[in-house]
TORSE-877609 format. One record per residue (C-alpha): residue number from 1; x, y, z. Coordinates in nm, 3 decimals. Example, Ala and Ser with C-alpha at 12.3 -4.5 7.8 and 13.67 -1.06 7.14 Angstrom:
     n         u         v         w
     1     1.230    -0.450     0.780
     2     1.367    -0.106     0.714
This chain:
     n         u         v         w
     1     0.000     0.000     0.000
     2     0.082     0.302    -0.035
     3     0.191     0.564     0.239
     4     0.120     0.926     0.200
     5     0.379     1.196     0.322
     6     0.479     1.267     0.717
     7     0.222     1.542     0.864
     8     0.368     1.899     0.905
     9     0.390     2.006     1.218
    10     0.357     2.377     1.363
    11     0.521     2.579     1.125
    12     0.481     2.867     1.378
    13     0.244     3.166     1.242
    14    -0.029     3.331     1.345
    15    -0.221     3.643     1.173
    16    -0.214     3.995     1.227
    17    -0.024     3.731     1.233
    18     0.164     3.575     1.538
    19     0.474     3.358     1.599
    20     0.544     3.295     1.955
    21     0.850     3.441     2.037
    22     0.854     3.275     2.403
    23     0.760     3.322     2.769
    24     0.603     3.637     2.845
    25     0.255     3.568     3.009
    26     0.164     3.920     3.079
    27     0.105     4.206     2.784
    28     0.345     4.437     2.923
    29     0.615     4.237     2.828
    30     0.581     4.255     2.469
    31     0.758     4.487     2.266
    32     0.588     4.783     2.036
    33     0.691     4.492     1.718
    34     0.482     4.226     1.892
    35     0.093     4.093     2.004
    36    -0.058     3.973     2.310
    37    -0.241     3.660     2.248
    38    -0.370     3.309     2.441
    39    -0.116     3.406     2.703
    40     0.195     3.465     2.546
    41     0.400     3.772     2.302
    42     0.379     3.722     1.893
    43     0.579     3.845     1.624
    44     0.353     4.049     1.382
    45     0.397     3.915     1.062
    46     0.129     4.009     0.853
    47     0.074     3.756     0.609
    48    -0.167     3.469     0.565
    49    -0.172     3.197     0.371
    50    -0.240     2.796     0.366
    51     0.068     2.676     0.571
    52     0.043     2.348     0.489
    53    -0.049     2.304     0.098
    54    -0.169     2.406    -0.223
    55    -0.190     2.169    -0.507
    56    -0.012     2.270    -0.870
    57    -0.317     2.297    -1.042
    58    -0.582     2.481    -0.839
    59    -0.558     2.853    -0.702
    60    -0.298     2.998    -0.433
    61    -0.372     3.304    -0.251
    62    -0.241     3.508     0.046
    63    -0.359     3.811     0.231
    64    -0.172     4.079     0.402
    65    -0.198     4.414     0.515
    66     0.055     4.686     0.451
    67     0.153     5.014     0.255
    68     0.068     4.845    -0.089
    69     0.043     4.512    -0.271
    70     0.382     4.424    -0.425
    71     0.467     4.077    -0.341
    72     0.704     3.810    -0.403
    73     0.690     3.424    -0.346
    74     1.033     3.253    -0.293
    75     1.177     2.928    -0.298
    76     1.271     2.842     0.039
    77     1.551     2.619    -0.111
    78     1.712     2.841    -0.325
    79     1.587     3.185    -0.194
    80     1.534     3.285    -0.511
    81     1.216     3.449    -0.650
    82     0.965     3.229    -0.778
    83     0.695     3.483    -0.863
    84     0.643     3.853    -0.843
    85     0.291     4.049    -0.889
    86     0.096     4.364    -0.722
    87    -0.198     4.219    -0.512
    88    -0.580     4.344    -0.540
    89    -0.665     4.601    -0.248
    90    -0.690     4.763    -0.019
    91    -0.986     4.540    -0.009
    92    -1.224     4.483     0.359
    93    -1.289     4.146     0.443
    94    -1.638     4.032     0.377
    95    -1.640     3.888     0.737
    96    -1.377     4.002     0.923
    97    -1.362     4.349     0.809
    98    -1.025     4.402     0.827
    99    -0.843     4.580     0.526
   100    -0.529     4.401     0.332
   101    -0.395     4.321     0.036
   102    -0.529     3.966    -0.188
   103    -0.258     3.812    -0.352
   104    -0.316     3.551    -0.597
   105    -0.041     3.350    -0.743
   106    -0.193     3.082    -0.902
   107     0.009     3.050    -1.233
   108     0.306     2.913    -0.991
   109     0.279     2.530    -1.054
   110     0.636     2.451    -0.948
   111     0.641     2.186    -0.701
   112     0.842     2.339    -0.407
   113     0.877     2.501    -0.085
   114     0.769     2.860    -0.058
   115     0.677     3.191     0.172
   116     0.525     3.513     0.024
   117     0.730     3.845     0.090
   118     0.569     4.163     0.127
   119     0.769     4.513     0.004
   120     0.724     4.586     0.370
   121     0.932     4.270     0.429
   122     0.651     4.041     0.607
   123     0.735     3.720     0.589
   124     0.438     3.426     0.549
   125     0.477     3.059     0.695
   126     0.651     2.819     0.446
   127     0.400     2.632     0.246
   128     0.449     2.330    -0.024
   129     0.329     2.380    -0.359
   130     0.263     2.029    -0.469
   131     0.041     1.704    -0.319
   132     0.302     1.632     0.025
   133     0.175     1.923     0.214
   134    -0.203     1.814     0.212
   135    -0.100     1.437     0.201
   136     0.041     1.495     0.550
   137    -0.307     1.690     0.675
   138    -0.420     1.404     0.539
   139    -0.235     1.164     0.712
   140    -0.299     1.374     1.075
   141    -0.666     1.462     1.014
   142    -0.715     1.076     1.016
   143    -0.489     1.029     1.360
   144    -0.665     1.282     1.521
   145    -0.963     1.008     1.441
   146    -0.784     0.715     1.550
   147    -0.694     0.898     1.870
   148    -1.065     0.926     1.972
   149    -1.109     0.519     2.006
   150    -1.296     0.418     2.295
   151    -1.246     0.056     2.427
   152    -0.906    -0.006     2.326
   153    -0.545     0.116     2.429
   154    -0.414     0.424     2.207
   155    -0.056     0.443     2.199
   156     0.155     0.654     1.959
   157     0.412     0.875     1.903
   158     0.389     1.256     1.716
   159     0.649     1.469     1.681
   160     0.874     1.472     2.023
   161     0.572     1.358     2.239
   162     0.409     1.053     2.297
   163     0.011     0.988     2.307
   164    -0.149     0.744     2.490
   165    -0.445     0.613     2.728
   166    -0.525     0.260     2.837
   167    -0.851     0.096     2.744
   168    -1.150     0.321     2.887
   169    -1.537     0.214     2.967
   170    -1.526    -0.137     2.933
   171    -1.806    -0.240     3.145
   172    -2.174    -0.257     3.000
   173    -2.364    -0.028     2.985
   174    -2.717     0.013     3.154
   175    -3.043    -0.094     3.016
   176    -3.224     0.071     3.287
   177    -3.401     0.328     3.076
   178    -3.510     0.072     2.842
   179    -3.634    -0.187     3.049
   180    -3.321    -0.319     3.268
   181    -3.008    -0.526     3.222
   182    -2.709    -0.409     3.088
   183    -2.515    -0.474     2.753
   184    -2.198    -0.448     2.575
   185    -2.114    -0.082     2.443
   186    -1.749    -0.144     2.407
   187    -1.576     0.029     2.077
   188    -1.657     0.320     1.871
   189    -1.520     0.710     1.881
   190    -1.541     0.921     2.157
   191    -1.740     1.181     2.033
   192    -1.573     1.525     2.064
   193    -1.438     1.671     2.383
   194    -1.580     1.451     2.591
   195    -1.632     1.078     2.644
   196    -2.017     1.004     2.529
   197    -2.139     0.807     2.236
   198    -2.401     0.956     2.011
   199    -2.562     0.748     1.746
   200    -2.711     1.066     1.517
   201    -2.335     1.209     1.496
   202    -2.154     0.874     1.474
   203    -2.387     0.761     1.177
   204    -2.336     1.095     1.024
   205    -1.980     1.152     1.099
   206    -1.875     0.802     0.999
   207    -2.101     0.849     0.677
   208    -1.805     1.080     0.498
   209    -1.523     0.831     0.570
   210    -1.692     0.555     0.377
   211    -1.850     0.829     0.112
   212    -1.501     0.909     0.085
   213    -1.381     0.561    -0.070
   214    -1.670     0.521    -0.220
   215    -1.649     0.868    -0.428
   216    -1.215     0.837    -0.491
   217    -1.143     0.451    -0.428
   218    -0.886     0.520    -0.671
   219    -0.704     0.732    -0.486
   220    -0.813     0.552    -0.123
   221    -0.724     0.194    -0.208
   222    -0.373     0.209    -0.160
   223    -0.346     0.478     0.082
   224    -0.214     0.367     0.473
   225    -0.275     0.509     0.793
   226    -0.132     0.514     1.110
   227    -0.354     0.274     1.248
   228    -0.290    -0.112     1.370
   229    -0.526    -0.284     1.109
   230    -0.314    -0.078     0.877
   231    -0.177    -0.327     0.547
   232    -0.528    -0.575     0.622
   233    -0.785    -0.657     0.378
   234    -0.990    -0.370     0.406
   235    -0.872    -0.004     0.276
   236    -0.726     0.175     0.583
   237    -0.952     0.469     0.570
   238    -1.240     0.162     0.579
   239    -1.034     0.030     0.900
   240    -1.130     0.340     1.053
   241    -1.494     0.362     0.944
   242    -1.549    -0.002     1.082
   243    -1.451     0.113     1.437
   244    -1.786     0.295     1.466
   245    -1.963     0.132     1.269
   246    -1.921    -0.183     1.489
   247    -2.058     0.022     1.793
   248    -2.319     0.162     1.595
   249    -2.459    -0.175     1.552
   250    -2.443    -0.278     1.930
   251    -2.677    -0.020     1.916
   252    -2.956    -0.161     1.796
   253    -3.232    -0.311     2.005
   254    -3.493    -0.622     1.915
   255    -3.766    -0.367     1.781
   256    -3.512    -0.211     1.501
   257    -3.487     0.113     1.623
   258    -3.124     0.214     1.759
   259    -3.062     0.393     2.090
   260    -3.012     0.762     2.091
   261    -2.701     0.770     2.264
   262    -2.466     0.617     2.513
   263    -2.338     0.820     2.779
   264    -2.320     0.895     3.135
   265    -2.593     1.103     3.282
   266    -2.310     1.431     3.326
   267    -2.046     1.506     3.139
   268    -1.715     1.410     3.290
   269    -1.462     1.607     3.456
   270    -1.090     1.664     3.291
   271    -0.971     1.320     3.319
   272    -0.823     1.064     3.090
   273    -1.068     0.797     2.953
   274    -0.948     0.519     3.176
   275    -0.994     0.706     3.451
   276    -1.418     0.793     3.405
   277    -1.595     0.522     3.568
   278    -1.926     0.706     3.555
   279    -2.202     0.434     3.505
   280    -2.348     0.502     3.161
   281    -2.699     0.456     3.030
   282    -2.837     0.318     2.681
   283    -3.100     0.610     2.638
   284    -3.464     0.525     2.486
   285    -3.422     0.502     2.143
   286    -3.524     0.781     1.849
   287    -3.660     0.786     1.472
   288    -3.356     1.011     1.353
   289    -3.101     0.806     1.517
   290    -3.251     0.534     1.399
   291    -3.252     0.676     1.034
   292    -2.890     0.785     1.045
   293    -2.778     0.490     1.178
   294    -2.980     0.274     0.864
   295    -2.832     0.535     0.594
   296    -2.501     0.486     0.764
   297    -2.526     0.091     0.746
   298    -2.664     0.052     0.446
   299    -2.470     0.283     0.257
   300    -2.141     0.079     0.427
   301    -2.311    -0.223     0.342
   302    -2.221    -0.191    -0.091
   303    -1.895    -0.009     0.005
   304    -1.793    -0.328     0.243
   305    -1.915    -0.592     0.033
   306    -1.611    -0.598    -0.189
   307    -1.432    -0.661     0.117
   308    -1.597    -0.824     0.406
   309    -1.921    -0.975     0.296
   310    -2.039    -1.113     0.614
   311    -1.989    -0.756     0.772
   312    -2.196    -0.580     0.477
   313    -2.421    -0.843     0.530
   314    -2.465    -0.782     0.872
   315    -2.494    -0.378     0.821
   316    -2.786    -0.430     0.536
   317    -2.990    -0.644     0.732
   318    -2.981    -0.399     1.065
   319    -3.072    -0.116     0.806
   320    -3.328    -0.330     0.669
   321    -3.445    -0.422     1.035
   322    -3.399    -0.001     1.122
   323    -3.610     0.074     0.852
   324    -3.885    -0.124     0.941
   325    -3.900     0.017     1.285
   326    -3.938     0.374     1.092
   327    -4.232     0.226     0.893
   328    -4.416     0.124     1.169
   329    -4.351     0.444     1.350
   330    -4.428     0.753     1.097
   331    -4.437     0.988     1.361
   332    -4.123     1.140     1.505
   333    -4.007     0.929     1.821
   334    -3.727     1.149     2.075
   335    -3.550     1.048     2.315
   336    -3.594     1.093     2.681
   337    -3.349     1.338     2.782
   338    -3.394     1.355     3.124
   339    -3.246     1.308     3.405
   340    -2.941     1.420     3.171
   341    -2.667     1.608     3.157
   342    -2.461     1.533     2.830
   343    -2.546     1.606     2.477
   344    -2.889     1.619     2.300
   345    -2.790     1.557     1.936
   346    -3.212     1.630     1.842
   347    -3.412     1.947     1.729
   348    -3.640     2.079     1.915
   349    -3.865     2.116     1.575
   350    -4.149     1.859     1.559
   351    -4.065     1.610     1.254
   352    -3.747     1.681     1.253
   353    -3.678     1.345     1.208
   354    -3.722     1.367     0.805
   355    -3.403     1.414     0.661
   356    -3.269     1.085     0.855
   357    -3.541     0.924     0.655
   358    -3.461     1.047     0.304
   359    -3.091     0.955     0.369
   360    -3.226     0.615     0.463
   361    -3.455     0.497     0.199
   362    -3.145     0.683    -0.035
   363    -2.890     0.453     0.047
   364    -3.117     0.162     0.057
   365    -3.272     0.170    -0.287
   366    -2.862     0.244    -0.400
   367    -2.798    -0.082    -0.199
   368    -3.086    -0.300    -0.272
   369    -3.271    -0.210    -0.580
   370    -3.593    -0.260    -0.398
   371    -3.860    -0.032    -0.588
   372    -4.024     0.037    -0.221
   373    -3.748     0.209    -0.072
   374    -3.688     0.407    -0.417
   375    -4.072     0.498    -0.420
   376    -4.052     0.625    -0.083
   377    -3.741     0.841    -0.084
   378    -3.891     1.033    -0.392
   379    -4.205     1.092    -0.239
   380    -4.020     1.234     0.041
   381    -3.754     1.416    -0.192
   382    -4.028     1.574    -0.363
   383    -4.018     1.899    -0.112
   384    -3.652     1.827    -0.091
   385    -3.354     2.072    -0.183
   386    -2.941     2.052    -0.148
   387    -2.822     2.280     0.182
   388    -2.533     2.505     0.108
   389    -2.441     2.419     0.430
   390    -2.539     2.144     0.662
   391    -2.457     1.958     0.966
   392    -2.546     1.644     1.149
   393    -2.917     1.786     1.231
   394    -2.973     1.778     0.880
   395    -2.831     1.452     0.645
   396    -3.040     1.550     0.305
   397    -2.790     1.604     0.154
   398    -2.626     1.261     0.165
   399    -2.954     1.107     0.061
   400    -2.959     1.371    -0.241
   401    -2.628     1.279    -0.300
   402    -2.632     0.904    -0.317
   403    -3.007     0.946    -0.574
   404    -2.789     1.156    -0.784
   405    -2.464     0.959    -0.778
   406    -2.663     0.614    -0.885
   407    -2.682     0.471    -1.204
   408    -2.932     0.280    -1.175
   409    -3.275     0.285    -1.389
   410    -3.608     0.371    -1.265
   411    -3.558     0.718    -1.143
   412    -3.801     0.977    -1.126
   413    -3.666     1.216    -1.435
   414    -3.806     1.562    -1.322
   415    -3.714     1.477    -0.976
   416    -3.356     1.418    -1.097
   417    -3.378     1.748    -1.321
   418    -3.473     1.973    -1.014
   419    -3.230     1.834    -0.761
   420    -2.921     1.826    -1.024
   421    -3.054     2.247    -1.092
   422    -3.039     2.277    -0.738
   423    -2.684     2.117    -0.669
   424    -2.592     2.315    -0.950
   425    -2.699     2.633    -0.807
   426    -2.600     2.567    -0.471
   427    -2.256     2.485    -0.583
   428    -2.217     2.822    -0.775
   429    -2.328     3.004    -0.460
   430    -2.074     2.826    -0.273
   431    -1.785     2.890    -0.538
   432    -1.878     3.266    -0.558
   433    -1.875     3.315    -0.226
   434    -1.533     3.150    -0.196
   435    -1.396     3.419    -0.422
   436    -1.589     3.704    -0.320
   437    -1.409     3.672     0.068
   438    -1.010     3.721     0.072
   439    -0.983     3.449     0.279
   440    -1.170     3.232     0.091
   441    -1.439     3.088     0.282
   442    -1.736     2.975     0.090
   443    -2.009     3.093     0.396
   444    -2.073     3.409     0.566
   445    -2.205     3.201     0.841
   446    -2.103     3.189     1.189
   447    -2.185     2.921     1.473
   448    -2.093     2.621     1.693
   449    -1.881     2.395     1.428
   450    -1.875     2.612     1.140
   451    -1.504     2.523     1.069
   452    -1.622     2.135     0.970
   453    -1.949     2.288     0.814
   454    -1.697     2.478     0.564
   455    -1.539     2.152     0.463
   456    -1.858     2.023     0.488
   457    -1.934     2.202     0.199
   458    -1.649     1.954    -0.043
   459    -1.956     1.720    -0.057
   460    -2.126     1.927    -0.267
   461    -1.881     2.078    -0.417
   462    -1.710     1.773    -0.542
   463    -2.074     1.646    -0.624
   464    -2.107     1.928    -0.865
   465    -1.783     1.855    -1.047
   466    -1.842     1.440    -1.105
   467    -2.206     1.539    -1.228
   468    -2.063     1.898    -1.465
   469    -1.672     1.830    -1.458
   470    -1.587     2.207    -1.337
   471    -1.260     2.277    -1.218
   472    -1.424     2.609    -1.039
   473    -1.565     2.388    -0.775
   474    -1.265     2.224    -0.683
   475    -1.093     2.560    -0.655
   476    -1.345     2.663    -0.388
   477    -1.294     2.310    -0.229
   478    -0.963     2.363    -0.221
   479    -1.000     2.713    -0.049
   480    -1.210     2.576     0.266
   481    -0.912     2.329     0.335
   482    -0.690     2.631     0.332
   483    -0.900     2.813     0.546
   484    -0.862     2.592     0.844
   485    -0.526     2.587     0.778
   486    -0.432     2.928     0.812
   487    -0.584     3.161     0.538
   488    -0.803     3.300     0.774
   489    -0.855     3.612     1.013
   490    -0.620     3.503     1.232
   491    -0.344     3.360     1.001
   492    -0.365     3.071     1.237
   493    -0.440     2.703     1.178
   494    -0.770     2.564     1.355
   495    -0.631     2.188     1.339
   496    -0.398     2.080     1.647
   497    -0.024     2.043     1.531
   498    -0.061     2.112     1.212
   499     0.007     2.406     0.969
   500     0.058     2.800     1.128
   501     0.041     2.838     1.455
   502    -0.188     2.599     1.532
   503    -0.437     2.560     1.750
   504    -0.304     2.470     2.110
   505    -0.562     2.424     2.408
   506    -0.910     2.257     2.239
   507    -1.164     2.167     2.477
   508    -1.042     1.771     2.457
   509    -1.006     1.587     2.755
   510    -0.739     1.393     2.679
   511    -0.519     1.676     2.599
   512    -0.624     1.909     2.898
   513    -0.517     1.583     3.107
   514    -0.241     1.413     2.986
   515     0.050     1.598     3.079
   516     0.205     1.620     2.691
   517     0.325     1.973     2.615
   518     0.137     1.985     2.319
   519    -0.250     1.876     2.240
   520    -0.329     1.525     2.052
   521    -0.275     1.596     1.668
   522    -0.482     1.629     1.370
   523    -0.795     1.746     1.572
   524    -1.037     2.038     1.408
   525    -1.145     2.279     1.676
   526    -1.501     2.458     1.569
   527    -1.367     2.809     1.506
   528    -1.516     3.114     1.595
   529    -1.825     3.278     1.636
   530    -2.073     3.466     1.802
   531    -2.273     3.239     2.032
   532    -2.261     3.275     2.403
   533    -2.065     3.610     2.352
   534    -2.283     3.713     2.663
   535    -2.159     3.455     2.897
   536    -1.800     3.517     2.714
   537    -1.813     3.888     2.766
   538    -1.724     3.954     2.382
   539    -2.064     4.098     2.250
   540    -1.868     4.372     2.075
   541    -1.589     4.154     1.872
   542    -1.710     4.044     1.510
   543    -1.823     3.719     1.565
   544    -1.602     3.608     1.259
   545    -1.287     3.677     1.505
   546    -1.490     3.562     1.823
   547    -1.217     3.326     1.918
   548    -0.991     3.265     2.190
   549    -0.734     2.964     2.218
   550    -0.853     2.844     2.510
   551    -0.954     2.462     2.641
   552    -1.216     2.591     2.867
   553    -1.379     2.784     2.628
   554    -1.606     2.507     2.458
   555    -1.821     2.740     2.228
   556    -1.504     2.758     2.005
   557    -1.226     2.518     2.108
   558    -1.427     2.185     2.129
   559    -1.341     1.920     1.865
   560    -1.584     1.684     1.704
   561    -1.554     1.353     1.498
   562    -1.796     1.529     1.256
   563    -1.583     1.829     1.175
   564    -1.302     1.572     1.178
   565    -1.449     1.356     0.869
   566    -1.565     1.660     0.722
   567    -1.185     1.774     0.723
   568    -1.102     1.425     0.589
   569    -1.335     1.431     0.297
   570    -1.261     1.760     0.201
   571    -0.888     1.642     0.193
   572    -0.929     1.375    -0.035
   573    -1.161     1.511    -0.271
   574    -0.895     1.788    -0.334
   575    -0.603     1.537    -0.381
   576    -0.793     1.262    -0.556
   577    -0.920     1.513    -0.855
   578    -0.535     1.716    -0.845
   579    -0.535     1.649    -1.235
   580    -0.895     1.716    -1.312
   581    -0.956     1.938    -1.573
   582    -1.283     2.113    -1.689
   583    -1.528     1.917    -1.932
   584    -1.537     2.086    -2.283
   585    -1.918     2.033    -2.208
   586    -1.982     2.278    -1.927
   587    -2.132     2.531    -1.848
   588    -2.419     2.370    -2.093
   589    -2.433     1.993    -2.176
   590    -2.268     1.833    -1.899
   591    -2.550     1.630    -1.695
   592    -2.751     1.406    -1.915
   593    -3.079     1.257    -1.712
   594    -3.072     0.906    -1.747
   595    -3.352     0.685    -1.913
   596    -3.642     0.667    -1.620
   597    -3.827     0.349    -1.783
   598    -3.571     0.123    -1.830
   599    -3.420    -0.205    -1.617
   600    -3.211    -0.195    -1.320
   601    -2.882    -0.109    -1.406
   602    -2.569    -0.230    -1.296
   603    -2.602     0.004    -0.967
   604    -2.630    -0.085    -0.657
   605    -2.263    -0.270    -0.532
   606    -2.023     0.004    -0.576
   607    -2.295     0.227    -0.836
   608    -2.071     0.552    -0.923
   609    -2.171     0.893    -1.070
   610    -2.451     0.882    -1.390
């Protein structure tokens, strides 16, 4: 197999931009050339850019503020000048507001190491031009995954520290709430900061992992990981998948339906994983974790057949089981929350259980073929419309998605026509909007967890090029990856131990309570924003630069397996199409609805784009 390059670790930049310069923890220590910030003096530097990577063939740009826009990009090897040009300002940041300087230097293709000079003299963080630089994000996004295990020892080295915890909530867990006993809950993720278990996020978080190799297996097959069942018979990235998938199907209960969640009754305190012995509680069980969790299995049931029949076997037939339990219950069932003091993971909207059901009957007319699931999904699609942006309360869009992707027969045509106009549309918004901010972000949105809701957006995105082969949308792609890495407000990167700067105190247990000098790697804090500013005493700060590098301060700093696939996704949909150029046939003649009357295709198993 084959291995992708080492991750890059903190390169050491932050934005107005910051490098620590060391030790002072009070702001009167700093010089008149340097910024108080998280704690410590930095460096102003002034320019910001994607410090980890930028492929050869999509676009490169930096922002910086200063007198005016000359610029230079160098070859850190040679120190010569790569590429000269006048960037496009003064310009004022859509969100941020803050005035500087756009440089674009896309026509550099060069494979190399680089920094962008300013005629003031800032200096940027060295970045690669080629696919090593992303390859290693790649490669850390994916241990930040790994690191989140529950059940089993985690042991491994990064950089000069070494990460580790022994196996952690091994006994079963109770069945009080659903009639007594206890049962095995061993296995999964860990679901963000803390140590709970939550069936609507695991389904959809685990969902992009296997859409992942499903969408590039090209590119996945070969690729390792740093993880033990790495060189097996499975893909590694499908290694990974199968960890929650397993406890997603412990889950399930004799009626169908799968249990909301599996936690304690309060969060835990700062402790490592071993160390919680809180009792914890299968809660009742709900109609949209039970429809994630059937979208999640069935979809992994094609993508695992390939490999491990008797495990896509046993996926289909809990989806199949899952699904029946939602057609004898057409009304939304919640949870019981309370007593409780952990996460919710459910809307407080009635029927707000529907989008778990289109992604459902999606993936299980892709899987299965079976008219009834098919006939089902469209009647529900009919009202149905691709998010710009979306999260784990809403999974249409995977549904959408998968209907799209299929080639088999027997779709509704008109149905197809709409949805494909509204991808289309959606993806144009999102690609505008990408180029309309300097920094590149493709949403002017700002809330808990809009940093994986950015990458978030490479589902669509890269939906929009298989279906209309447009290079535009993997530009924009490619610019929400290099916003969490550093082309941002902040010049900072929002993923621990990786790229500029990087995040250094997220709201994650295990790294508030280790002892390591550094956080666990490759994990994707939520970024900033405006929520609780109240509480946070920050009510007049932009919520785009709401943010403070904190580990108690959740609202920002908390990690999430969700925005962690996201990031992963987003990764390999911008190095799996690196040499993807745009079809002669768009903007007109590029999406051809397929034949509505005839047979079954050859779909289903491994179906691909129409």
């Amino acid at each position: 197999m084959r291995k992708l390059g080492p991750a890059l670790g903190g390169l050491g930049l932050t934005w107005v931009l910051f490098v620590a310069c060391g030790g002072s923890s009070t702001e009167s220590l700093c010089t008149e050339d340097q910024i108080f910030s998280d704690g410590k003096c930095f460096e102003d530097l002034g320019v910001a850019v994607n410090g980890v990577g930028m492929l050869p063939t999509r676009i490169k740009r930096a922002a910086f503020a200063g007198e005016d826009g000359e610029f230079e990009v160098v070859d850190v090897k040679t120190g010569s000048v790569a590429l000269s040009g006048t960037a496009s300002g003064p310009l004022t940041a859509r969100d941020t507001e803050q005035v500087v300087y756009l440089a674009d230097f896309t026509e550099l293709t060069q494979p190399g190491r680089y920094f962008v000079r300013t005629a003031q003299g800032k200096k940027s963080s060295e970045f690669d031009i080629g696919h090593t630089g992303l390859e290693g994000a790649l490669q850390e996004a994916m241990l930040g995954l790994y690191g989140q295990r529950c059940g089993v020892a985690i042991d491994f080295e990064f950089g000069d520290e070494r990460y580790r915890h022994a196996a952690c909530h091994l006994d079963e867990a109770s069945l009080e709430d659903v009639g007594g006993g206890s049962a095995d809950d061993t296995g999964g993720w860990h679901d963000a900061g803390d140590y709970g278990k939550y069936v609507v996020n695991g389904a959809f978080a685990v969902a992009f992992l296997v859409a992942a190799y499903e969408h590039y297996p090209q590119y996945l097959r070969e690729v390792e990981f740093a993880i033990p069942e790495s060189g097996g018979a499975l893909p590694d990235i499908l290694d990974e998948a199968q960890v929650e998938l397993k406890w997603i199907l412990k889950t399930q209960f004799a009626d169908g339906s799968f249990s909301h969640k599996v936690t304690a009754r309060h969060f835990e305190a700062e402790l490592m994983p071993e160390a919680d012995r809180q009792p914890r509680y299968f809660y009742t069980p709900s109609t949209a974790a039970t429809g994630d969790a059937v979208g999640a299995l069935a979809q992994a049931a094609r993508v695992f057949k390939e490999f491990d029949a008797d495990f896509a076997d046993k996926c289909l037939d809990a989806a199949i089981k899952g699904q029946q339990y939602l057609d004898a219950h057409p009304e939304e069932v919640k949870t019981m929350l309370t007593p409780d003091g952990t996460g919710a993971y459910q809307s407080g909207e009635a029927n707000s259980d529907g989008d778990a059901r289109v992604w459902a009957l999606s993936e299980l007319w892709e899987t299965t073929g079976e008219a009834n699931y098919l006939t089902q999904f469209e009647t529900r699609a009919q009202t149905a419309s691709f998010g710009v942006e979306f999260d784990w309360g809403n999974a249409t869009n995977l549904g959408l998605g998968t209907y799209l992707r299929s080639k088999r027969q027997g779709r509704d045509a008109e149905l197809v026509t709409r949805l494909t106009a509204s991808l289309a549309t959606g993806a144009q918004t999102l690609h505008a909007a990408s180029l309309d901010d300097v920094y590149g972000r493709d949403r002017p949105s700002y809330y808990w967890g809009t940093n994986g809701v950015i990458c978030r957006t490479a589902y669509n995105l890269g939906l929009a090029h298989s279906l209309f082969g447009n290079t535009d949308f993997l530009d924009a792609a490619s610019l929400q990856v290099g916003h969490v890495l550093g082309m941002n407000g902040f010049g900072r990167s929002y993923v621990t131990q990786l790229g500029p700067n990087p995040v250094m105190q997220p709201h994650h247990r295990p790294s508030q309570s280790d002892g390591a000098g550094k956080p666990w790697p490759g994990l994707l804090i939520g970024g900033p924003h405006g929520q609780g500013a109240d509480e946070r005493g920050t009510t007049d700060i932009n919520p785009a630069l709401d943010w403070q590098d904190i580990s108690g301060n959740y609202y920002h700093n908390e990690i999430a397996i969700n925005w962690n696939t996201a990031l992963v996704y987003a990764l390999v949909a911008t190095l799996a199409t690196e040499n993807d150029e745009t079809a002669a046939c768009w903007p007109d003649d590029c999406f051809e609805v397929p034949d509505a009357t005839g047979p079954d295709g050859a779909g289903g198993m491994g179906g691909g784009a129409p």
